[in-house]
Structures are given as structure tokens and as C-alpha cells.
SENULUM-593902 format. One record per residue: x, y, z of N, C-alpha, C, O, CB in turn; residue number from 1. Coordinates in steps of 0.1 Angstrom, whole numbers, plus 5000, padded with zeros to 4 digits. Glycine has a CB too. Layout:
residues N
+------+------+------+-------+-------+-------+------+------+------+------+------+------+-------+-------+-------+-----+
: n_xx : n_yy : n_zz : ca_xx : ca_yy : ca_zz : c_xx : c_yy : c_zz : o_xx : o_yy : o_zz : cb_xx : cb_yy : cb_zz : num :
+------+------+------+-------+-------+-------+------+------+------+------+------+------+-------+-------+-------+-----+
:    X :    Y :    Z :     X :     Y :     Z :    X :    Y :    Z :    X :    Y :    Z :     X :     Y :     Z : NUM :
...
+------+------+------+-------+-------+-------+------+------+------+------+------+------+-------+-------+-------+-----+
***
This chain:
residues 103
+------+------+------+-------+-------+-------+------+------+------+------+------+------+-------+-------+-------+-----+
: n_xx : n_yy : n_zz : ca_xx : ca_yy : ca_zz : c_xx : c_yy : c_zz : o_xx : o_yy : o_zz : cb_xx : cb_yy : cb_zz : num :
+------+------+------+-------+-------+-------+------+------+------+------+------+------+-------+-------+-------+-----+
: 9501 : 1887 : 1772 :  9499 :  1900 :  1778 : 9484 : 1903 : 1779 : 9476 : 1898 : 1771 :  9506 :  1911 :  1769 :   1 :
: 9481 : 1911 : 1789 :  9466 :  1911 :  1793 : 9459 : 1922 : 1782 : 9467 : 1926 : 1774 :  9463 :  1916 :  1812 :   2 :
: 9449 : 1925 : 1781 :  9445 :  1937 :  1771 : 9447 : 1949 : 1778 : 9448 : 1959 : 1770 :  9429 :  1935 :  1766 :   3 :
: 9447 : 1953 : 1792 :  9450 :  1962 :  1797 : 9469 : 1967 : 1797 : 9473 : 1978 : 1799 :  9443 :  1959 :  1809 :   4 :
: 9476 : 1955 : 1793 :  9489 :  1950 :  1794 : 9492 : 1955 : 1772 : 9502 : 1962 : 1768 :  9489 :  1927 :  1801 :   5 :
: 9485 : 1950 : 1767 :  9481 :  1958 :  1758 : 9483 : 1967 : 1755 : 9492 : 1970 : 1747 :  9474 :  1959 :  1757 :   6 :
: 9471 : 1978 : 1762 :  9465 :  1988 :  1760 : 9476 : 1996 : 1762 : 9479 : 2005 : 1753 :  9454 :  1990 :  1767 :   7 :
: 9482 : 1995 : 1769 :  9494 :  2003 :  1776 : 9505 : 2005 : 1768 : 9512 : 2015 : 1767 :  9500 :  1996 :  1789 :   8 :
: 9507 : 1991 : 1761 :  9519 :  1991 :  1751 : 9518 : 1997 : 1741 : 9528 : 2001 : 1735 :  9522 :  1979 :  1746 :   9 :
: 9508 : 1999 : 1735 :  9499 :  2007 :  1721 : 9501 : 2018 : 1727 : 9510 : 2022 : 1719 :  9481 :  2004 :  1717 :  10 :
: 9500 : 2026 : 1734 :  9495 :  2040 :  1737 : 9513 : 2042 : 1739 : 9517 : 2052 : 1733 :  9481 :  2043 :  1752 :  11 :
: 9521 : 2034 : 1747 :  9534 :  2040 :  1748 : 9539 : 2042 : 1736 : 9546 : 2052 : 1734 :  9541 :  2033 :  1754 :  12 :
: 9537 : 2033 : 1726 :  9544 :  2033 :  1709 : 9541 : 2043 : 1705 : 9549 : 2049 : 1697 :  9539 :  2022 :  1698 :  13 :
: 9528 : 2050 : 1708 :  9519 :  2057 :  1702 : 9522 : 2073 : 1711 : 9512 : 2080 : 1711 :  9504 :  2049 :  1703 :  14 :
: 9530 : 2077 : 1715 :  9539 :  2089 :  1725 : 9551 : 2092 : 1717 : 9558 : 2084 : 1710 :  9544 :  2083 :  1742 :  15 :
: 9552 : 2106 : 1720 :  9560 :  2116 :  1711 : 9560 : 2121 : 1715 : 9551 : 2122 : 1723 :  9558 :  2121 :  1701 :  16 :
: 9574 : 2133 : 1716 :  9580 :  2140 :  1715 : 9574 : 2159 : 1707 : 9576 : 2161 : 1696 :  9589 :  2131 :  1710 :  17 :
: 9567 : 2167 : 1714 :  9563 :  2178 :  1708 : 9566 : 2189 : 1710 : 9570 : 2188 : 1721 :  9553 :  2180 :  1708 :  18 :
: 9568 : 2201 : 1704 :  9568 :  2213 :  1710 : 9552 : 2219 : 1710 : 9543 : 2215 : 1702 :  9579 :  2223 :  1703 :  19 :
: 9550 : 2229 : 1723 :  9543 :  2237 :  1723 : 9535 : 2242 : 1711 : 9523 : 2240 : 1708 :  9549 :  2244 :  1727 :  20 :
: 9547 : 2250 : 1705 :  9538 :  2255 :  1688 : 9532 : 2251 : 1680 : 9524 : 2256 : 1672 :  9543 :  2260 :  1679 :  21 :
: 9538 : 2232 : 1682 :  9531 :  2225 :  1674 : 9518 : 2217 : 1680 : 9511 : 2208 : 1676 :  9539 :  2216 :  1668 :  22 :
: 9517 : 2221 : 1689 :  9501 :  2219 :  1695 : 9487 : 2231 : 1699 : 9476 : 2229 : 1704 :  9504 :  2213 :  1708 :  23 :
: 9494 : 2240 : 1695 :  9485 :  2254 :  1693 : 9471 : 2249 : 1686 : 9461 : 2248 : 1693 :  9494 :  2265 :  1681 :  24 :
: 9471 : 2245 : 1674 :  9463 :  2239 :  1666 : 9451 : 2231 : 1677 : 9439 : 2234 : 1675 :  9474 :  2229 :  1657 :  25 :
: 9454 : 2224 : 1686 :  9447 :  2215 :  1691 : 9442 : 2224 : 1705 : 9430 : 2224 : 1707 :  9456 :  2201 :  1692 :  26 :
: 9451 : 2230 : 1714 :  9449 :  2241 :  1720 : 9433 : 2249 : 1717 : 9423 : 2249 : 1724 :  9461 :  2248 :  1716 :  27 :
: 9438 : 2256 : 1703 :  9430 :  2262 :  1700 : 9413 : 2256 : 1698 : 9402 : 2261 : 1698 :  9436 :  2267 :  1690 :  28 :
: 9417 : 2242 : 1697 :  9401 :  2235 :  1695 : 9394 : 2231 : 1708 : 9382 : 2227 : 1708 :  9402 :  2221 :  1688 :  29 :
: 9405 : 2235 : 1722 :  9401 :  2229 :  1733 : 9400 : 2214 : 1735 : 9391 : 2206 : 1739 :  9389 :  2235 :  1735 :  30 :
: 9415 : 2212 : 1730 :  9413 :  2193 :  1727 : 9426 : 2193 : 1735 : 9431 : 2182 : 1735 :  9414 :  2183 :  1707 :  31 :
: 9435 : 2204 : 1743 :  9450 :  2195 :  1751 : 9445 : 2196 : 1767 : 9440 : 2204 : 1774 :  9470 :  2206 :  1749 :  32 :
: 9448 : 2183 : 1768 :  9448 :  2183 :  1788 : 9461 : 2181 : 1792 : 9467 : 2170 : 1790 :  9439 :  2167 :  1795 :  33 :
: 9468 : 2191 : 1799 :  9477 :  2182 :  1804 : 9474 : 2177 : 1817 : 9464 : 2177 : 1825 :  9489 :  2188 :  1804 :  34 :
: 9490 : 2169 : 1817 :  9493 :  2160 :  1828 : 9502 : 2159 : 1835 : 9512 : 2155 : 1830 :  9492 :  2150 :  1826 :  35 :
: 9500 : 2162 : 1849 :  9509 :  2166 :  1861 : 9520 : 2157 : 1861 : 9518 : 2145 : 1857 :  9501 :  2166 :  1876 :  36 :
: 9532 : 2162 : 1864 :  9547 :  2155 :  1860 : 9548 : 2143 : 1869 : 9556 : 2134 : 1868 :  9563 :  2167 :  1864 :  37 :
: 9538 : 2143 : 1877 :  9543 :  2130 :  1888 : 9535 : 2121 : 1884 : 9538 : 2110 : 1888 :  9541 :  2131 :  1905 :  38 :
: 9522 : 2121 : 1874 :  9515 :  2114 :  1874 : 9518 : 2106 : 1858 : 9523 : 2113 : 1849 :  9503 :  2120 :  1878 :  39 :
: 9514 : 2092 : 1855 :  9520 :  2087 :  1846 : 9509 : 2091 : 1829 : 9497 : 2092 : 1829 :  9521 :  2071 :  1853 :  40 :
: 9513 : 2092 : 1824 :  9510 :  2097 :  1815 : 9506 : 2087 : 1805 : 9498 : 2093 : 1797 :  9519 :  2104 :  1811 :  41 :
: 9507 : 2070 : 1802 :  9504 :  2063 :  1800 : 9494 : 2059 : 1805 : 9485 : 2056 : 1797 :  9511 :  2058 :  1799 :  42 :
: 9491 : 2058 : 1819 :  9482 :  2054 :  1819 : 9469 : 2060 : 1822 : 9458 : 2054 : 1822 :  9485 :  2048 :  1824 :  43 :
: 9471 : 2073 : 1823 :  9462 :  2086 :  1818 : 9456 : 2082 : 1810 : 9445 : 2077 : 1811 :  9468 :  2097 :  1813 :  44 :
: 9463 : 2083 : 1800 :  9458 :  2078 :  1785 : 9449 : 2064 : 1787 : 9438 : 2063 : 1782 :  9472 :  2074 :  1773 :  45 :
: 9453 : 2056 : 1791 :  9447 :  2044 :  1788 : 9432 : 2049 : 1797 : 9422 : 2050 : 1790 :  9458 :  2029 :  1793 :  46 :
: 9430 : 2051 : 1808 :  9419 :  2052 :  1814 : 9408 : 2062 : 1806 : 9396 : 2060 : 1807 :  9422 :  2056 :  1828 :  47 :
: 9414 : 2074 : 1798 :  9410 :  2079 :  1786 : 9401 : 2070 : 1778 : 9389 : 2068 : 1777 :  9422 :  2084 :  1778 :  48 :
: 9411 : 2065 : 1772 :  9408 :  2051 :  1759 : 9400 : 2042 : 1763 : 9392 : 2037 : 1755 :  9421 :  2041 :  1755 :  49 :
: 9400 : 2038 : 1776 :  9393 :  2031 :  1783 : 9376 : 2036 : 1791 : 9367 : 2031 : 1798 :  9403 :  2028 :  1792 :  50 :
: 9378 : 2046 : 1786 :  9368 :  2059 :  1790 : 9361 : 2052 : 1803 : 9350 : 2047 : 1806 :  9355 :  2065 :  1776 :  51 :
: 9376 : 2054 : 1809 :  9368 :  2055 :  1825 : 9370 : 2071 : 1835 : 9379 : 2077 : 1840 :  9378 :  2042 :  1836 :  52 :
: 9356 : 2074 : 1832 :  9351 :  2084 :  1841 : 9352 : 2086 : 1851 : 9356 : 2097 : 1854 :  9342 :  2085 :  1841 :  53 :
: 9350 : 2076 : 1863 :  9355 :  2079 :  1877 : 9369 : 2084 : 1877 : 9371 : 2095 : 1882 :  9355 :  2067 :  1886 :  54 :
: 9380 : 2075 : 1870 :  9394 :  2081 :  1874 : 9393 : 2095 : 1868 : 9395 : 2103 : 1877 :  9408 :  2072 :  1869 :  55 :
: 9392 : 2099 : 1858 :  9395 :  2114 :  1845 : 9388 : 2121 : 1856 : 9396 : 2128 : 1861 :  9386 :  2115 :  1826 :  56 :
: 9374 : 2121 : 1862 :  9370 :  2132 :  1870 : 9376 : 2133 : 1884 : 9375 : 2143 : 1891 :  9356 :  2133 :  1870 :  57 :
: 9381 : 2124 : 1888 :  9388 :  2123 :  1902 : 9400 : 2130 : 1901 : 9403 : 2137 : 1910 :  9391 :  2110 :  1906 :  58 :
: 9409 : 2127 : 1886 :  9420 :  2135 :  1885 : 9416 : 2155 : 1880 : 9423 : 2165 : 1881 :  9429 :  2124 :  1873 :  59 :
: 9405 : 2154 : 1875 :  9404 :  2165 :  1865 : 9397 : 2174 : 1882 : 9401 : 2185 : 1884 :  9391 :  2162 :  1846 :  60 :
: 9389 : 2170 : 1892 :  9387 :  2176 :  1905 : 9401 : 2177 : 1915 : 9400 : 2183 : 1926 :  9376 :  2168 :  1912 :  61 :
: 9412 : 2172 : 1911 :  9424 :  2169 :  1920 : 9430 : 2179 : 1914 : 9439 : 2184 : 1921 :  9433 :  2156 :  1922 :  62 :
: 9428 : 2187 : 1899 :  9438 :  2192 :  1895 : 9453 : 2185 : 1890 : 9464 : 2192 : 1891 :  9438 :  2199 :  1904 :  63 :
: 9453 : 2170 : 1884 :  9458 :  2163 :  1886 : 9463 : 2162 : 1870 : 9474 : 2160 : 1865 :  9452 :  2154 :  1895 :  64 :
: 9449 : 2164 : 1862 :  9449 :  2166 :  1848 : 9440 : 2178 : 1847 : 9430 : 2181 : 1854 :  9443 :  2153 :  1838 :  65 :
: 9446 : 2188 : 1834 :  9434 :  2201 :  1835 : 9437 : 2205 : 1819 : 9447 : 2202 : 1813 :  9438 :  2216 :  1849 :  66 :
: 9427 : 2213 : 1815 :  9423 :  2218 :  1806 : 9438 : 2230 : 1805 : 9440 : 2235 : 1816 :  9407 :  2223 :  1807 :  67 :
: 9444 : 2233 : 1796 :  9452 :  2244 :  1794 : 9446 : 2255 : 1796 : 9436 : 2258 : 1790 :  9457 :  2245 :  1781 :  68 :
: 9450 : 2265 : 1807 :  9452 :  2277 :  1806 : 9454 : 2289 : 1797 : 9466 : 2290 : 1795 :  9457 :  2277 :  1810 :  69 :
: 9445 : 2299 : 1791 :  9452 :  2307 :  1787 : 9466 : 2314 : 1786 : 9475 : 2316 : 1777 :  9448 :  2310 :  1789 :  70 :
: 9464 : 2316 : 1800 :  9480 :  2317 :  1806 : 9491 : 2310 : 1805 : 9502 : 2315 : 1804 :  9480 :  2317 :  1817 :  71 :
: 9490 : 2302 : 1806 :  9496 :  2286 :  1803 : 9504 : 2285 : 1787 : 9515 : 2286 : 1783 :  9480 :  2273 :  1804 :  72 :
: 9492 : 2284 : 1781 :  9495 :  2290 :  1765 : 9496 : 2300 : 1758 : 9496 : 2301 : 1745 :  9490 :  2286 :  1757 :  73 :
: 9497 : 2311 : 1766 :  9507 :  2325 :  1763 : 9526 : 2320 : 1767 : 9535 : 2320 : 1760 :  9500 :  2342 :  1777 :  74 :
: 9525 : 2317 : 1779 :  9537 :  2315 :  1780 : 9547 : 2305 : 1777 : 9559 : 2307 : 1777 :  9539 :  2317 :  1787 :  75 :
: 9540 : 2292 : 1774 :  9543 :  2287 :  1765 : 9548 : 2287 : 1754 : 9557 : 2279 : 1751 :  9540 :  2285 :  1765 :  76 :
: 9540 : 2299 : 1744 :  9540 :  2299 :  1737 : 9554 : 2306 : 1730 : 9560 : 2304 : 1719 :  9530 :  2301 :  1738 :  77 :
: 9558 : 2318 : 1741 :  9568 :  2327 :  1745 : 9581 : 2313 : 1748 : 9592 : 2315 : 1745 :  9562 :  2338 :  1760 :  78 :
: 9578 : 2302 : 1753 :  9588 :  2297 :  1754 : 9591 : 2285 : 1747 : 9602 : 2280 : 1749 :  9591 :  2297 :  1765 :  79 :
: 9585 : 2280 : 1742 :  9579 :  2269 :  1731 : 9584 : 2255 : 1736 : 9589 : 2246 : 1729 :  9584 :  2271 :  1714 :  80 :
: 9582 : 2254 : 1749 :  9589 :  2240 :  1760 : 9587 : 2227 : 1747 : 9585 : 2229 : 1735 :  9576 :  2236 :  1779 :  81 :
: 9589 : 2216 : 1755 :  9587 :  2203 :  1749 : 9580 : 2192 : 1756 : 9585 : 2187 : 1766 :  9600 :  2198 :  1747 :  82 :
: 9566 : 2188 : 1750 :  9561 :  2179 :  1757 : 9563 : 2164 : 1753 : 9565 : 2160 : 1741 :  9550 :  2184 :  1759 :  83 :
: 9560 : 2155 : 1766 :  9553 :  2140 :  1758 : 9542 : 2147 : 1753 : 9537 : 2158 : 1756 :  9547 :  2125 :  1769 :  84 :
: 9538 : 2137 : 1744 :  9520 :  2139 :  1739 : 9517 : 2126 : 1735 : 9525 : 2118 : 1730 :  9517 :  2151 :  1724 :  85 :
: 9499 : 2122 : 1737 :  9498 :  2111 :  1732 : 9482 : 2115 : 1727 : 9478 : 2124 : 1734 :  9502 :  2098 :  1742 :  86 :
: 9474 : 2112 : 1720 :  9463 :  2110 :  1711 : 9454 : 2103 : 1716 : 9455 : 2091 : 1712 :  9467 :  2106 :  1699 :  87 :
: 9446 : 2106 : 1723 :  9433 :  2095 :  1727 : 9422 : 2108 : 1721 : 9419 : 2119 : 1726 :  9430 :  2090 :  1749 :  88 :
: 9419 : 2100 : 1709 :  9410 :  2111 :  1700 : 9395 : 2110 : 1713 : 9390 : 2102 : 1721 :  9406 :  2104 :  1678 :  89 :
: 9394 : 2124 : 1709 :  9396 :  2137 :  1705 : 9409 : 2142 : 1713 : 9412 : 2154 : 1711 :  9383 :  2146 :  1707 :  90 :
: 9413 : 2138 : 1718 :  9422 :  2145 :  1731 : 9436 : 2146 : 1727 : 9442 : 2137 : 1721 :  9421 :  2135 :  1746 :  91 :
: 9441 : 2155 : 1731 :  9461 :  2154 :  1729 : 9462 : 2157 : 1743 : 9459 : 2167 : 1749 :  9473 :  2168 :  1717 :  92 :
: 9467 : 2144 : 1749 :  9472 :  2145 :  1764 : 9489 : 2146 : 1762 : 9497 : 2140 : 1756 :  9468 :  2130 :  1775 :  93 :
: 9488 : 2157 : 1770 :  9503 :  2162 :  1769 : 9511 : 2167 : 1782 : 9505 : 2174 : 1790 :  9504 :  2174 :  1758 :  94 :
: 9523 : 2163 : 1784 :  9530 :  2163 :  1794 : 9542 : 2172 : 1796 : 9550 : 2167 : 1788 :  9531 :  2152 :  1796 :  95 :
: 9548 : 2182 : 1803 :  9559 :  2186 :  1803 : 9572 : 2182 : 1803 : 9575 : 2179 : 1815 :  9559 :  2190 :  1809 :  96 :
: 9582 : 2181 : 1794 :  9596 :  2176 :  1798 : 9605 : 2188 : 1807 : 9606 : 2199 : 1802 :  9603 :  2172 :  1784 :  97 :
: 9611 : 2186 : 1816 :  9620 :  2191 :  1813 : 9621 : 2198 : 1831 : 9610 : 2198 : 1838 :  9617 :  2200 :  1797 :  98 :
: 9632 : 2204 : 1837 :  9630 :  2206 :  1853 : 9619 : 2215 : 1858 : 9615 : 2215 : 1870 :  9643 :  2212 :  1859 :  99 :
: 9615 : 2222 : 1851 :  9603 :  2233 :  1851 : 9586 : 2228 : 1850 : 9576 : 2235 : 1849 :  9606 :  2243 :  1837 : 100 :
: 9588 : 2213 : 1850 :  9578 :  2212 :  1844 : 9564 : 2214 : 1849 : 9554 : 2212 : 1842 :  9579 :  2202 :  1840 : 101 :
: 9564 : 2221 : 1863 :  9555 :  2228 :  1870 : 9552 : 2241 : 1868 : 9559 : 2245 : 1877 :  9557 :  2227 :  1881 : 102 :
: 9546 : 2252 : 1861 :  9547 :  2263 :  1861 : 9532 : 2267 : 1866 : 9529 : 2279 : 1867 :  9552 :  2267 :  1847 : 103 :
+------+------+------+-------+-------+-------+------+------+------+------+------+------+-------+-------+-------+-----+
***
């Protein structure tokens, strides 16, 4: 397996299952990005980990990955959805489950 082949496998092992409330905490530090339901979330992360900058700002100008909303985490909060989440310190990239996952 390649290190990029790797990389990918680590970070999938390393994905969980969260609610909302339990990411407040990280919210509050300005450490969650999420990540748009069509886009893969693994490998998000890895280009993270990989701290490649071209892709993260190409997606973060597409609106593709974005900083949480206020808004966002008020109503969230009100509804305490369920995300993937994965850990590319400092970061909790986190993702929506669920048919709504566009709000």
C-alpha cells in the first residue's frame, strides 16, 4: 500500500460517529470545519494531514469546506444531528449524516 494508500486507511480507522453537543467544545475554539455531503471526507482529511494548501483553499473559496456558522450551531444545537468526525489536529472535520445534511 502506497503512503498516500496509507494515509487514507489511518484517517478512516480514525472516523467516528458524533453528535453536535459533543462538539460544542471544539466549535467553541474555532477548530470544526465542516464538509459538504458530496465531498469525501477522507480525503479531506488526508490533504489536511498532508497540509496541502492549494486543495483546503480551493475547497474553503468553493464553499466546499467552511468554518461553522453561528447559525449553523444554534440550530444544531436545537437539534443535536449526527456527524462523521475525524481529527487532523488542530482541526475536527466533521460531516453531516443523515437526508438533511444540507441546511
Amino acid at each position: 500500500m502506497s503512503d498516500v494508500g496509507d494515509e487514507l486507511a489511518r484517517l478512516n480507522k480514525e472516523t467516528a460517529k458524533i453528535l453536535w453537543s459533543e462538539l460544542q467544545k471544539f466549535y467553541a475554539q474555532g477548530l470544526v470545519i465542516c464538509v459538504a455531503p458530496d465531498m469525501d471526507l477522507i480525503k479531506v482529511a488526508a490533504a489536511f494531514s498532508q497540509d496541502d494548501k492549494r486543495s483546503v483553499e480551493t475547497w474553503l473559496e468553493a464553499a466546499m469546506i467552511f468554518h461553522v456558522k453561528d447559525e449553523d450551531a444554534i440550530r444544531w444545537l436545537e437539534q443535536d444531528p449526527v456527524f462523521w468526525a475525524v481529527v487532523v489536529a488542530p482541526w475536527v472535520l466533521v460531516q453531516k449524516i443523515g437526508e438533511n445534511a444540507v441546511e
